[in-house]
N, C-alpha and C positions, 0 to 999 in steps of 0.2 A: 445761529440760534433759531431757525426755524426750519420747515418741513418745505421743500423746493420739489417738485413737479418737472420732469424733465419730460416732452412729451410729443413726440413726432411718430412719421410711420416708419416703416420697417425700413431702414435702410435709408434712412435721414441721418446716423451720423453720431447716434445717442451712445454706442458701445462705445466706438471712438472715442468720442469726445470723456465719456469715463475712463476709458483706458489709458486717456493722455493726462486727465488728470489726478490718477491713482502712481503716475510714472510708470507706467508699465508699455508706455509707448511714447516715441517723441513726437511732438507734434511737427508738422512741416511747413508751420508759418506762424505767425502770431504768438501770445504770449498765455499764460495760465499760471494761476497764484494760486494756494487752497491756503487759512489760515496764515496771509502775509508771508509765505514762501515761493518763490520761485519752482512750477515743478521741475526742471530745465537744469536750471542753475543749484537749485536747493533741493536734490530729489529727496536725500535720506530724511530734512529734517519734514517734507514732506509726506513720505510715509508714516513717520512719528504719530504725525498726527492724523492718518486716516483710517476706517475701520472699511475695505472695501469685501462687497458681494458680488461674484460676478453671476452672467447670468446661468449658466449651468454649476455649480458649485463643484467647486475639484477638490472631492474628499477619498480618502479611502476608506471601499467600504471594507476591507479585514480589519483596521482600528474599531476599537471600542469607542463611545463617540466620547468617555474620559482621556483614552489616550490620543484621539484626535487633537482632543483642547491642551493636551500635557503636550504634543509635538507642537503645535504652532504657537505655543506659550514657547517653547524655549528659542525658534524661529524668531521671536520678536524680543527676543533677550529678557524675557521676564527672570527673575531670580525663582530659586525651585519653594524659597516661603511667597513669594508673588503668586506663583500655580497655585500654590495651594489655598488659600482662600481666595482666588479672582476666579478659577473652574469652579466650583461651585456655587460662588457668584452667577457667572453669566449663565451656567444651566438650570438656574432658578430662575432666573431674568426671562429664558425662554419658552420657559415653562417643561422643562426637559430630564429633570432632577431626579424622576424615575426610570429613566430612561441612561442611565451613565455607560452602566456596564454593556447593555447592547451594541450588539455592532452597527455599525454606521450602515454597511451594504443592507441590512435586514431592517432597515428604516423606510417609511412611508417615504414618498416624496417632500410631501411635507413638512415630516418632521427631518427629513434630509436638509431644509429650508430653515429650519430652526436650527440644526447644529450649523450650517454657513454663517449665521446671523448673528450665534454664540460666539464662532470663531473671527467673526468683524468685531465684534463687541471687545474681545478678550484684551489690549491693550489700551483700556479706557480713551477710545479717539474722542478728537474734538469733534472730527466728521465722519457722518457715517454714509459712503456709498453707495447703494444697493440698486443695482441691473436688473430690473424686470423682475422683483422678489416675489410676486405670484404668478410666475408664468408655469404654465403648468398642472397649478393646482386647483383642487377643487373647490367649489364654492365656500364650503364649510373653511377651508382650509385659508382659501384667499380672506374670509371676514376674520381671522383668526391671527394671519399676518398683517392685515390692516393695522387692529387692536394690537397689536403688539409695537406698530412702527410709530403709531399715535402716542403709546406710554413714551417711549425711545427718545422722542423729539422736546420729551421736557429736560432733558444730557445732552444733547447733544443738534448737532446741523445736521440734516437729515437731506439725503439728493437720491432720488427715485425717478429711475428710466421707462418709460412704458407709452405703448403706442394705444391702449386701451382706457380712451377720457375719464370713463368711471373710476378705473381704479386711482386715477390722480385727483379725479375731482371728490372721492372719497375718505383722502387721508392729508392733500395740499392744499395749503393757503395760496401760495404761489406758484406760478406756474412759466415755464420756459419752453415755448414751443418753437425745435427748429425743424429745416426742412431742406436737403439738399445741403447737408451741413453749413446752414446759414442760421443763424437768429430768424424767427419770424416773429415772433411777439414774448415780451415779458410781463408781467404782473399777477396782481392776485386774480383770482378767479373772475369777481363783479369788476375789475378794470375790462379783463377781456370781454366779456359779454359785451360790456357799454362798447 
């Protein structure tokens, strides 16, 4: 139920340690729960519940960014009356609603960033993953994905990778800074300062 700060440099460990706990990787020691699941033991009911963005977004741009969200709706076994009012749900949610019929390739960066974040969103998760969601982008576009992670966080647990302190310290309460894939500090912001 809140906005978590994942927050090292490059090559601390932060895709990893997402990608172990999205199940898309086993981990090779220790243990990881998302939502009181095992990801290990309990990968599927694990992904049930996660909405993950990786950090390059693997979309195709020949889809229309409708038929993007109509293929990863049926991917996630949504029912075809589930698509139909949940897509246009989330591409209102992203601010993307005039944008349907476009093709995904023929989209800014950004709003390439938005249809990933639609398509995290799209099976109502508990948690929402998201790997470095302004990397890349332009200013205008980074305060734009801020504002939109900030709305987000009042649905859902929200976990953002980024080696860039502002952009953590601009949208988390809390913060997890590792380092060498270790733990180096957790808490909110004013714990770490102190």
């Amino acid at each position: 139920g809140e906005v978590v700060g994942f927050l090292g440099p490059n090559g601390a460990g932060k895709t990893t340690t997402l990608r172990i706990l999205a199940g898309f990787l086993p981990a090779s020691s220790g243990q990881a729960s998302v939502a009181g699941f095992d990801v290990l033991t309990q990968s599927m009911e694990v992904r049930r519940r996660i909405g993950y963005l990786a950090e390059s977004v693997p979309l195709y741009g020949e889809h229309r960014v409708e038929e993007m969200l109509e293929f990863q709706g049926r991917l996630h076994g949504l029912s075809r009356a589930e698509r139909k009012t949940r897509i246009p749900e989330v591409l209102e949610r992203v601010g993307l609603s005039d944008r349907s019929r476009q093709l995904v390739g023929h989209l800014s960066r950004g709003l390439r960033q938005r249809v990933g974040i639609a398509v995290a969103l799209l099976p109502r998760p508990e948690v929402l993953i998201l790997d470095e969601p302004t990397s890349g982008l332009d200013p205008l576009q980074r305060i734009e994905v801020r504002g939109l992670i900030q709305e987000l966080a009042a649905e859902h647990t929200v976990i953002i990778s980024s080696h860039i302190l502002p952009e953590i310290e601009a949208v988390c309460p809390r913060v997890i800074i590792i380092n060498q894939g270790r733990l180096a500090a957790d808490g909110t912001q004013e714990e770490l300062v102190r």
